[in-house]
FIFI-370719 format. One record per residue (C-alpha): residue number from 1; x, y, z. Coordinates in steps of 0.02 Angstrom, whole numbers, plus 32768, in hexadecimal, padded with zeros to 4 digits. Each point is the difference from the previous one (the first is absolute). Example, Ala and Ser with C-alpha at 12.3 -4.5 7.8 and 13.67 -1.06 7.14 Angstrom:
2
> nr; east; north; up
> 1; 8267; 7F1F; 8186
> 2; 8045; 80AC; 7FDF
***
This chain:
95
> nr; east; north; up
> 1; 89B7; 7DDF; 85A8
> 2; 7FAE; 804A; 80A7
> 3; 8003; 80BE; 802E
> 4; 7FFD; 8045; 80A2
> 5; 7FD0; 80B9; 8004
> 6; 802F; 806D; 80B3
> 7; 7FAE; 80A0; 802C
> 8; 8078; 8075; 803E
> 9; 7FD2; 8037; 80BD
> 10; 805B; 8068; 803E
> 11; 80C1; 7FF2; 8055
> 12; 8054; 7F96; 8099
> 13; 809F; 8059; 8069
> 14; 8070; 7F9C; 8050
> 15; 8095; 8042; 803F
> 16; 8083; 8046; 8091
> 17; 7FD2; 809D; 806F
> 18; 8084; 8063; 8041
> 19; 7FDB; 802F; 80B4
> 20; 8024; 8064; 80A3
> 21; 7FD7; 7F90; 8085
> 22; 7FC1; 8038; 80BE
> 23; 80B4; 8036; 8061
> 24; 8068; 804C; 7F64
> 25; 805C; 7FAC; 7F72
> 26; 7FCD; 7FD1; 7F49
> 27; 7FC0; 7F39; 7FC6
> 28; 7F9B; 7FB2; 7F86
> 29; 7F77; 7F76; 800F
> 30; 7FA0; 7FBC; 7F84
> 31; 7F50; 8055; 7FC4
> 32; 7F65; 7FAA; 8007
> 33; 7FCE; 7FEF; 7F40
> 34; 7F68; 8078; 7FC6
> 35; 7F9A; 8011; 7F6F
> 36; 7FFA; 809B; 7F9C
> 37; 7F90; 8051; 7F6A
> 38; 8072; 807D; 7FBC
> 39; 80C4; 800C; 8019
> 40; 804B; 80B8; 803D
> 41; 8097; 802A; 8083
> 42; 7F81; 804A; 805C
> 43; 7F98; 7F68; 8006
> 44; 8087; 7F8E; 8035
> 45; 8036; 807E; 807F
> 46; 7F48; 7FFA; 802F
> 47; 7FF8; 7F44; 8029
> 48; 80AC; 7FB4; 8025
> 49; 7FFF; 7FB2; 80B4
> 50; 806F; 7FBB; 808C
> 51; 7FAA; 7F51; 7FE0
> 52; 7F8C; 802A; 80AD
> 53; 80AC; 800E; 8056
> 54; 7FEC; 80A9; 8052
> 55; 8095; 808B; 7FE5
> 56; 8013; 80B0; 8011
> 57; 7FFB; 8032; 7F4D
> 58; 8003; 7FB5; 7F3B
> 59; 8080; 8057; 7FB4
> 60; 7FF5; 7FAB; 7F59
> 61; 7FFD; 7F50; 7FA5
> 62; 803A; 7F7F; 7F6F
> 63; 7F70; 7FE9; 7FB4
> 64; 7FDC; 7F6E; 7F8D
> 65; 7F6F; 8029; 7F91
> 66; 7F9F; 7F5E; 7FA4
> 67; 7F70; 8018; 7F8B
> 68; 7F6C; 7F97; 803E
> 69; 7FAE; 7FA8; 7F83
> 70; 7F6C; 7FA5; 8066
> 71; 8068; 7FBE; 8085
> 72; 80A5; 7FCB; 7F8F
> 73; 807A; 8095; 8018
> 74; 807D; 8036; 7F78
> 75; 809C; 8051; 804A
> 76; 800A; 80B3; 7FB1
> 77; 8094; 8067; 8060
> 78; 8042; 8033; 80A1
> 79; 7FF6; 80A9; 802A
> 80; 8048; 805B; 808D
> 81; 7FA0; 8088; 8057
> 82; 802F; 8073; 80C3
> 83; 80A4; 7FE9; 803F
> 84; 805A; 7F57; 7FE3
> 85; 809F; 7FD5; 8065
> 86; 80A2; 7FA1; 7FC1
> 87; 7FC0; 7F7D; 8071
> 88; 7F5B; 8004; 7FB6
> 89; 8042; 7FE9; 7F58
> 90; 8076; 7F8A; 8044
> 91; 7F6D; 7F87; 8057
> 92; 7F9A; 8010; 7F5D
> 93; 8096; 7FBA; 7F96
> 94; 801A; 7F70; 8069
> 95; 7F40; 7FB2; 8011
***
């Protein structure tokens, strides 16, 4: 029998920013995925993105947190951090 050991290296975030785009109104896009060491609200808050879109503001975002073990990730949770709209939540629950 064979063993494979994975170093833990850190965490992936995938997820759905919800956004006030350029002329009024609320939307989401989907974020560009980043790499982080630690995991805090104010660390996702930090580094969610508009996926290089360009809008007004971030309000908030679904995040889907994976553990990154070496380039295989292992889904963790979703955590939601800012402010999320119905629609937000809505788009999430359908991709």
């Amino acid at each position: 029998m064979k063993t494979l050991t994975l170093k833990k290296t850190g965490y992936i975030i995938k997820g759905v920013a919800d956004i006030s785009p350029w002329g009024g109104g609320r939307g989401c896009i989907e974020m560009d995925s980043f790499k982080l060491e630690k995991i805090s609200n104010k660390v996702l808050l930090d580094n969610i993105n508009d996926g290089g879109f360009g809008v007004q503001s971030i309000n908030g975002a679904i995040c889907d947190i994976y553990e990154n073990y070496e380039g295989t990730l292992q889904y963790l949770k979703t955590k939601k951090v800012g402010s999320i709209t119905e629609y937000t939540e809505e788009y999430y629950n359908q991709i």
